[in-house]
C-alpha positions, 0 to 999 in steps of 0.5 A: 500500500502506497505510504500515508502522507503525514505533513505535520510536524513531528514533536521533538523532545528535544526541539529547538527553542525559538532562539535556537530556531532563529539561529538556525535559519540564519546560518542556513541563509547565510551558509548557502546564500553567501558562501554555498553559492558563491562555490557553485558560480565559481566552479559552473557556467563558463569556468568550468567550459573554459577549464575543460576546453584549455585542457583539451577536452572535444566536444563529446568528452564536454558532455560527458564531464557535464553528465557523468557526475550526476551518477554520484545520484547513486550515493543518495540510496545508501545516504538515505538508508543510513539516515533512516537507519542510525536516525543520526545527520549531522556528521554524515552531512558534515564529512561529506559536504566538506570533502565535497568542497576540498575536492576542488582543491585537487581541480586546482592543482591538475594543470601542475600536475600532470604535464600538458603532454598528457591532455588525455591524462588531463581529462581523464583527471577532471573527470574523475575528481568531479565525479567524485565531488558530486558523489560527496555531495550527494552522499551528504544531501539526504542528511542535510535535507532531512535535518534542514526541513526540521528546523525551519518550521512550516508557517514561514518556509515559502517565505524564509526559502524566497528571501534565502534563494534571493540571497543566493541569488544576489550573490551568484550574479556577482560571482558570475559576473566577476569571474567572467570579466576576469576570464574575459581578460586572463584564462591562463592557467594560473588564474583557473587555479586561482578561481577553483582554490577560493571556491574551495574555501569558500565552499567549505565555510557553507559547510562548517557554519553547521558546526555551530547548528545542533542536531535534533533528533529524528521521528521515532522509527516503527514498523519493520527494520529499515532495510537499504531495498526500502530506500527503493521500494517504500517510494516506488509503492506509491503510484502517484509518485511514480507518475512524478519520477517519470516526469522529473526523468523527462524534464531532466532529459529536456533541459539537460540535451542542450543545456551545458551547450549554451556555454559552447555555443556563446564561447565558441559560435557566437564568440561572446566571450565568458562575461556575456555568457555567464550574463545571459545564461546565468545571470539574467535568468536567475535575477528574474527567477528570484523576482518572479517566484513569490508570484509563481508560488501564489498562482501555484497555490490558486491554480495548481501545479499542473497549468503553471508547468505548462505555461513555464514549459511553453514560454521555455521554448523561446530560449533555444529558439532564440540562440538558434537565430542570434548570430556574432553580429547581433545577438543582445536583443535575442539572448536578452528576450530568452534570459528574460523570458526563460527566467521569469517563466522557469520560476514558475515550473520551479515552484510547482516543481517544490509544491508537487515535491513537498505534496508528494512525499510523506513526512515519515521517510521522506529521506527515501523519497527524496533520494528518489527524485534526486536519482530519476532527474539526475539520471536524467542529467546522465542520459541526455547531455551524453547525446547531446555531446555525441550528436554535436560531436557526430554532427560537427563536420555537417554544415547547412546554408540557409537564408544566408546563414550557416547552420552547424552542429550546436545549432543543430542541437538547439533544434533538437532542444525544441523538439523535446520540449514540445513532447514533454509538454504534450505527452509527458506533463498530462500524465502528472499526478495532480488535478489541476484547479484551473486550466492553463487557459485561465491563468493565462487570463489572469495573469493578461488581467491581472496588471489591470486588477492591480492598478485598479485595488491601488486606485480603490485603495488611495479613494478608500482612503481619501474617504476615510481621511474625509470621515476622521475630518468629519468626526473630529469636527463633531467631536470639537462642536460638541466641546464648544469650540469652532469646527473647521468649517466655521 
């Protein structure tokens, strides 16, 4: 029988006090918000194509250090058993989280040592040290996330993730834009070296500010012995879930075909260069992602998640579809249109994701669950980046002149970005296991009207107050006549 959804909260003996919640949830803020993502904008996105590329890796190997890492997924089984089995998170979190982040200092040391004649050595290197820096931080995510929903508590948890996620935000669009205007004027390998080693640091500060968070302890186990197939099973018994892993799989291998192509695509068709790649990947996208996703979550708890995916689907259609047509001479307007667009309707697939999830999975084992989606997408990250990289590769000596332009292999995956999303919209998102409370027809009515309802609440709001203000003037009026004093009308 599939498992009873418990939402409720869990009475710890030994829970956190309202001080120590508060602590709590500013370091969380400030370990991911500041240090987490500077890490991760240090060591993604352009760096790391740049890193690769200098290094020596073709464009098939580029797909495969962009997809393989995810297999580190796998960790997240016998992560997940262990937390359900020992009840214990904190030191699992913790030694797995900081060799995580200590692997980047072996990144930054690879060019030093293995010599430049060895590119394949080289590669090969890379390769396996992210692989292994993914493996830690999956090994660590069950712990740190079934500790992290303990203690932030449920009355403000969209809103405390909201300001967190806009921290995080604020601090990847300045990391972003640093290290590509660095790149931009230097990509020796000094400097690579440089980038990855502070990201090291940096990343090992998010983690060790959890030394100063006490761990509660979990729910009480009952029932059976927790076994490592029950990491698998438990969540697989329950029919709608297995309807959402399938999506989660399906919206992985959309985004992931052409994704870390984007990068090759702006270094290397188009020749932006690493600063405007990062910006209209990275950063635009996620300024409008952190604006529009307090919207989003309201229309997800009025429409349901369904029609927000797919409205955020349709609209996401535009970002291939825009890099396809941009060329080395003119291509702002068209990359501007798809950061903008991209982020501030991929915030909405965003948020139905988060509300699906969190509907979805059960309190009691919530770790197995979780474990679970993060396999299906990330297996999904596996599978499709690897095709891409192979079609480019395959593709890269075709070239079709059309229109007066020149088409060549990353072009072609663009289209074939397209292509799948259109199939995940169509055949893929119906199956979702939601009843949706309103069409996608009716909130795209609403959203066409709602700058209209707004202009006309804060028209009604500032002539409801001219009216009171006239009211008050009245009543303070009678109230200085029946003193015998002058009003202000005499």
């Amino acid at each position: 029988m599939p498992p009873e959804r418990d939402t409720t909260d869990v009475e710890h003996g030994e829970s956190f006090s309202p001080a120590e919640t508060r602590h709590a949830l500013w370091v969380a803020a400030v370990a991911w918000g500041v240090f987490g993502s500077a890490w991760g904008s240090l060591i993604t996105g352009a760096p790391f194509v740049s890193f690769a590329r200098s290094l020596g890796a073709s464009t098939f190997v580029f797909g495969l250090l962009s997809s393989l890492p995810f297999l580190g997924v796998l960790a997240q089984l016998p992560s997940a058993y262990f937390v359900e089995r020992l009840r214990r998170r904190k030191k699992l979190f913790l030694m797995a989280g900081s060799g995580q982040r200590l692997v980047w200092l072996l990144v930054a040391a690879l060019p030093w040592a293995i010599p430049p004649q060895y590119d394949h050595a080289r590669v090969a290197a890379l390769l396996a040290l992210v692989m292994l820096s993914s493996t830690l931080g999956h090994l660590g995510s069950p712990a740190f996330m079934s500790w992290f929903a303990d203690f932030v508590p449920v009355e403000i948890r969209g809103r405390y993730l909201g300001n967190r996620a806009a921290l995080a935000t604020l601090t990847a669009v300045v990391a972003s834009g640093a290290v590509g205007w660095v790149l931009d004027r230097n990509s020796t390998f000094p400097v690579f070296t440089t980038i990855f080693a502070v990201a090291a640091v940096l990343g090992l500060g998010d983690i060790l500010l959890f030394l100063f968070v006490r761990e509660t302890p979990m729910e009480r186990h009952e029932g059976p012995p927790w076994r490592l197939r029950n990491v698998i099973s438990t969540p697989l018994a329950d029919a709608p879930f297995r309807r959402y892993l399938l999506y989660a799989l399906s919206e992985a291998c959309v985004f992931g075909v052409a994704g870390p192509f984007f990068w090759l695509m702006g270094l290397e068709v188009l020749e932006i260069g690493n600063f405007w790649s990062n910006f209209y990947i990275m950063i635009v996208p996620m300024v409008f992602t952190a604006v529009t996703l307090p919207l989003w979550g309201g229309m997800c708890d009025r429409f349901g998640a369904r029609p927000l995916i797919t409205l955020g689907m349709l609209a996401s259609v535009t970002f291939p579809a825009f890099w396809l047509l941009a060329t080395p001479s003119h291509y702002h307007l068209l990359l501007g249109a798809a950061a903008l667009i991209g982020g501030s309707f991929m915030s909405a697939v965003q948020a139905a994701d988060m509300s699906m999830i969190f509907s979805l999975t059960p309190r009691r084992n919530r770790s197995a669950f979780l474990a679970m989606v993060a396999l299906a997408a990330s297996l999904g990250w596996v599978i499709a980046p690897s095709i891409g990289g192979a079609v480019a590769q395959v593709l890269k000596p075709v070239k079709l002149s059309l229109l007066g332009r020149t088409f060549g292999n990353l072009h072609f995956l663009m289209a074939i970005s397209l292509g799948v999303r259109f199939l995940h919209i169509f055949l893929v998102v119906p199956l979702l296991p939601e009843e949706p409370k309103q069409t996608p027809g009716a909130l795209v009515r609403h959203l066409v009207r709602w700058p209209f309802i707004r202009v006309a609440s804060v028209l009604r709001g500032l002539d409801g107050g001219e009216r009171n203000r006239v009211r008050e003037g009245n009543a303070r009026n009678a109230r200085t006549q029946e003193r015998g004093a002058p009003g202000t009308d005499d």
